[in-house]
N, C-alpha and C positions, 0 to 999 in steps of 0.2 A: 529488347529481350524482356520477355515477363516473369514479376518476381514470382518467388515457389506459391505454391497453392496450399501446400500446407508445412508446418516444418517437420525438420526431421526430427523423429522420436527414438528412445533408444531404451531396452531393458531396465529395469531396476535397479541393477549392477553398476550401471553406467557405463556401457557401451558407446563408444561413439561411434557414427556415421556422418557420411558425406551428402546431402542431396540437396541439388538447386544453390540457392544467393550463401547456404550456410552450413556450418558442421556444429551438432550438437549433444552433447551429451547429460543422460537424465539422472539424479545422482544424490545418495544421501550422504551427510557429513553430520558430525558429532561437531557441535558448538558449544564449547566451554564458557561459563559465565561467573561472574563473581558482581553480585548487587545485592539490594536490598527490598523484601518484598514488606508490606502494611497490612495488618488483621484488618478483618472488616468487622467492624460494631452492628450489623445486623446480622440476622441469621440466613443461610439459604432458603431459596423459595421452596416452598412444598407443595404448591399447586400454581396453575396459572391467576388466580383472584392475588393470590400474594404478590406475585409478579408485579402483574398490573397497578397494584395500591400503593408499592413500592416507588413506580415509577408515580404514579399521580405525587407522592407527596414529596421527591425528588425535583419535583417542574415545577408547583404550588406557585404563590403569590410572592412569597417570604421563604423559599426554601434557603435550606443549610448547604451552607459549601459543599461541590462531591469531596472533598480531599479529607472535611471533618468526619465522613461519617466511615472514615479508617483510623485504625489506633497504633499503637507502636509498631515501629520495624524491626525484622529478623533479617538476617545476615543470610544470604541466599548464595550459597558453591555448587556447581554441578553441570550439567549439560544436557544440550538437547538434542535430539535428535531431527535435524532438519533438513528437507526434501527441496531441494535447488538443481536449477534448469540452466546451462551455460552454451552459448553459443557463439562463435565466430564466422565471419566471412568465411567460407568455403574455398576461397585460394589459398586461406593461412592453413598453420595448422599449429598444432598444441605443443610441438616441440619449439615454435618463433616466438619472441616476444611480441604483445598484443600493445597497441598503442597506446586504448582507454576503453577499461570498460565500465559500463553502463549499471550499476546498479540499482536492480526496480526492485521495488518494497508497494506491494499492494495495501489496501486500505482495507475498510469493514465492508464485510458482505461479499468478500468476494477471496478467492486462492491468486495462485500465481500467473494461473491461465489467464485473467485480466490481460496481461501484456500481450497474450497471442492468442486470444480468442477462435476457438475453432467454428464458428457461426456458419452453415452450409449456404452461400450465396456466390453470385454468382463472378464476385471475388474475393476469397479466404481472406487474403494480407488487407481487407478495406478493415478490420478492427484489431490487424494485430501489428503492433509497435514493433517486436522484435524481426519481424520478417521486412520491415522496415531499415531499421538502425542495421544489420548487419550490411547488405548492399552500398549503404553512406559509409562503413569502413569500422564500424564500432561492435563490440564483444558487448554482448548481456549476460548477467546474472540474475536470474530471476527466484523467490523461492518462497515458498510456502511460510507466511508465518506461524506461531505458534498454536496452535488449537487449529489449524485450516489447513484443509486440503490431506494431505502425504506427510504432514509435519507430526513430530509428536503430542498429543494430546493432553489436556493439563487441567488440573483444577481450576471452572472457571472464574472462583473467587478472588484465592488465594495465591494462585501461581500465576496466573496469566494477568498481566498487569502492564501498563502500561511503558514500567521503567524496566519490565522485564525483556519486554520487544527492543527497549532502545537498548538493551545489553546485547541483546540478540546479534543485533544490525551491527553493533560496534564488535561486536567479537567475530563475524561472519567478514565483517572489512581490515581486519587484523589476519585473518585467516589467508585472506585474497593477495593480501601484499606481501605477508610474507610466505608465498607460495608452498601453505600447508592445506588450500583448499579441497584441492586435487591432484590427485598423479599428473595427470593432462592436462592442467590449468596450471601454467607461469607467469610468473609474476608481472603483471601490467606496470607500464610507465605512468600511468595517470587514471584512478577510480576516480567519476563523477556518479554521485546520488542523486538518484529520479523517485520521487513517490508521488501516489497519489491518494492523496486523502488523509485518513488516519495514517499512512505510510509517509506522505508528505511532511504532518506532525512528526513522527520517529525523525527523516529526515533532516529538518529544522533542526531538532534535539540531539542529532550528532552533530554537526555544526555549530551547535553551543556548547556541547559538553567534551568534543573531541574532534577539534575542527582541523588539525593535524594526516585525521584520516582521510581525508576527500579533496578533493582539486576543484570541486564546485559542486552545486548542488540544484536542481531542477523539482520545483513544489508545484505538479499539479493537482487542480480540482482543489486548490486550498486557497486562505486567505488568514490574518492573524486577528478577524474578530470572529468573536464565541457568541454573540447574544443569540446568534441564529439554530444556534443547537439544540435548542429544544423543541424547534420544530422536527428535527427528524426523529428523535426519540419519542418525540409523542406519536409521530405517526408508528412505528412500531408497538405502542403499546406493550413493548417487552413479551411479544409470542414468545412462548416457549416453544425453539427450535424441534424439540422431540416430538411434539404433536402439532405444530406445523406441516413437516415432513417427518411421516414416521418412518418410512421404506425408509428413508436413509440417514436419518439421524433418531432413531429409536434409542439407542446407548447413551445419546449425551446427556448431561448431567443438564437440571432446569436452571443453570448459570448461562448456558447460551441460549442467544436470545436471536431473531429476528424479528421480521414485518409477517404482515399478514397475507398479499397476496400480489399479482404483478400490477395491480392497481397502485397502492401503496408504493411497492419499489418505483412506478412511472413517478410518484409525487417527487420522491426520493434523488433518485440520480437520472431522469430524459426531461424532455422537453419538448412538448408536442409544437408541429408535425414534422421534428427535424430527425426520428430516427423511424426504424423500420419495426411495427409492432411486432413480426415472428420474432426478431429480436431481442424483443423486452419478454415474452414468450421463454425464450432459449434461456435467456439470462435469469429469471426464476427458476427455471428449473433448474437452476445448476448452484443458486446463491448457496453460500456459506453462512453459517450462524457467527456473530461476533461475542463476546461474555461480557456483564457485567463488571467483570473486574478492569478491563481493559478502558471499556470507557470512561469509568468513573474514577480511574486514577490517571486519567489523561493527563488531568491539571499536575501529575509530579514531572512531567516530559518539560525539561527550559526551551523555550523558545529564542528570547532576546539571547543575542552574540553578538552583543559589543568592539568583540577584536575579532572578528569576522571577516577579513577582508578581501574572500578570493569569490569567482563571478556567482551570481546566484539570479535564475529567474524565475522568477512565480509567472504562474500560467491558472490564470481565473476562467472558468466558464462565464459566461455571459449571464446566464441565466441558473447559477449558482443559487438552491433552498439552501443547503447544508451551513456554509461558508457566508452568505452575504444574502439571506431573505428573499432569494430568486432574481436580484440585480445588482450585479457585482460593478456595471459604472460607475466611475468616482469614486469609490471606496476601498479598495483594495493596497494603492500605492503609499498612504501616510500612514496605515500600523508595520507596514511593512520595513517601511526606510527606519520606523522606529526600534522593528527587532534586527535591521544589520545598519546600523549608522556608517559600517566603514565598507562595507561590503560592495564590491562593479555590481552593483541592482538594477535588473531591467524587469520591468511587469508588463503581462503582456493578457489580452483579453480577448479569448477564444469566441468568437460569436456563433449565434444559432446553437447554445450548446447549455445542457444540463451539466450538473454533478460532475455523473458518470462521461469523461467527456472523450476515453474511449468508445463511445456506444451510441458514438451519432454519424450522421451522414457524411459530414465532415473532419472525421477521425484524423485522415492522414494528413490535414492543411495544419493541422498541430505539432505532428511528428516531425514537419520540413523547417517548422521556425525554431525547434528545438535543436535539431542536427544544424542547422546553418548557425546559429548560438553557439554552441559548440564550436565548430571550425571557425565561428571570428574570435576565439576567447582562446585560440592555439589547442583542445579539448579533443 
């Protein structure tokens, strides 16, 4: 039997429907947070030249820490307004309890739709994960982080910050277990965390900071060295999103930031000749801008979990710019064991594969070592 071709969508309300491998509904929820967000010691940009000079002396020879160039913390109460995507197998339904569901947290440059890429070829499920994981038996929660997508929008200084996501993700997984997320969503026996990328990061940092919340935890398109970072920042150049795309980011504030064109994103997250160019095509037209604030208080997100000890596998592209200089062999597995010393650690190396390691040809040979991960780990 062949999986759906597309999934099923449902009002803004959050209606659910039934069609094909899955039943899903589309749905906002108020996320309560309580943390602490960091002034920034520069000013916002005023033009793109600001941007740009910004970032040159941010990358420099002898640059200053990103985390020093914020000054003291304010006490941060309130909630947000966030747009999440929940599905289950199609046989179940929202009144049974769900076994384990799948929580995916996207990275930068992209919304929620990463997990289920609607790409018109001549098969929808080859880039999308969710249309995947439900058939193998597992519930996904997918959802828009903050400034992206359907999610609420936020100053991209000030508010949108990197410990702000990780409250996000931890109050969104409070939300989930104890069955305040939705009417139709009950309480799961077992939440596993999937990210990828900047979302893998979040990942990792619930698991250091709230490792209670998760039953394990799945890092792709990540790795735990940084020196490789400022290649992709340089290749953006810090465009400002607003004159980038103006049709459709004309309103945002010159704190979000992109790349410059689908050239740049190929540097960024593909890896020639292993995906399909209308592809990288599709997937420009549709990127998301990410904020300055978000990156550059990355470094308050902890990494290291020491008392770490439930399964976790990192999943490296092969051919990882972002994470490992475009060759992630041999280097991936010793910072790793260093951030879970006690943790069931398996590393696993996606080949033929960029970044973006949804968005190659080989999408789905990733999906199967993840789900079979899963079911030897009881998951």
């Amino acid at each position: 039997m062949s999986l759906l071709a597309t999934l099923a969508l449902t009002d803004s309300w959050g209606h659910a429907i039934s069609h094909g491998k899955e039943s899903c509904i589309d749905f906002f929820v108020e996320v309560p947070i309580e943390t602490v967000t960091y002034t920034p010691l520069f000013s916002p940009f005023q033009n793109q030249y600001e941007a740009t000079e910004f970032l040159l002396q941010f990358t420099r020879r002898d640059p200053p820490p990103a985390t020093s160039m914020f000054g003291a913390s304010s006490n941060l109460s309130t909630a947000f307004n966030i747009s999440a995507f929940y599905c289950v197998p199609a046989e179940e339904t929202y009144n049974n309890s769900i076994d384990t569901v799948l929580l995916l947290t996207h990275g930068l440059g992209f919304d929620k739709s990463y997990w289920s890429l609607n790409f018109p070829d001549n098969d929808p499920t080859n880039y999308n994960f969710i249309a995947h994981a439900t058939p193998a038996g597992f519930a996904t929660l997918s959802y828009d982080r903050l400034g992206y997508g359907l999610s609420q929008h936020e100053d991209p200084y000030t508010i949108i910050q990197a410990q702000v996501e990780l409250a996000i993700l931890t109050s969104l997984t409070q939300l989930l277990r104890e069955g305040k997320l939705h009417k139709e969503i009950q309480v799961p026996k077992q939440v596993v965390h999937v990210g990828h990328s900047f979302g893998s990061l979040l990942t990792n940092g619930l698991a250091s900071s709230a490792p209670e919340l998760t039953d394990g935890i799945v890092l792709t398109g990540f790795s735990h060295l940084t020196q490789y970072l400022q290649w992709y920042v340089h290749s953006t150049a810090y465009h400002l999103a607003s004159l980038n795309q103006p049709e459709r980011f004309a309103d945002f504030e010159f704190g979000y930031l992109t790349w410059a064109d689908e050239f740049y994103n190929q540097f960024d997250f593909f890896t020639w000749p292993f995906f399909d160019p209308e592809l990288l095509e599709y997937v420009e037209e549709n990127k998301w801008p990410f904020t300055v604030g978000e990156f550059m208080t990355s470094g308050f997100v902890p990494v290291r979990a020491p008392d770490f000890t439930k399964p976790v596998l990192l999943m490296a592209a092969e051919f990882d710019l972002i994470f490992c200089g475009a060759n992630c062999t041999g280097i991936v597995k010793g910072p790793a064991e260093e951030a879970f010393p006690k943790a069931e650690l398996e590393v696993y190396l996606q080949p033929n594969t960029g970044h973006g390691m949804n968005l190659h040809f080989n999408a789905t040979g990733w999906y199967g070592v993840v789900f079979d991960w899963l079911h030897e780990h009881g998951l």
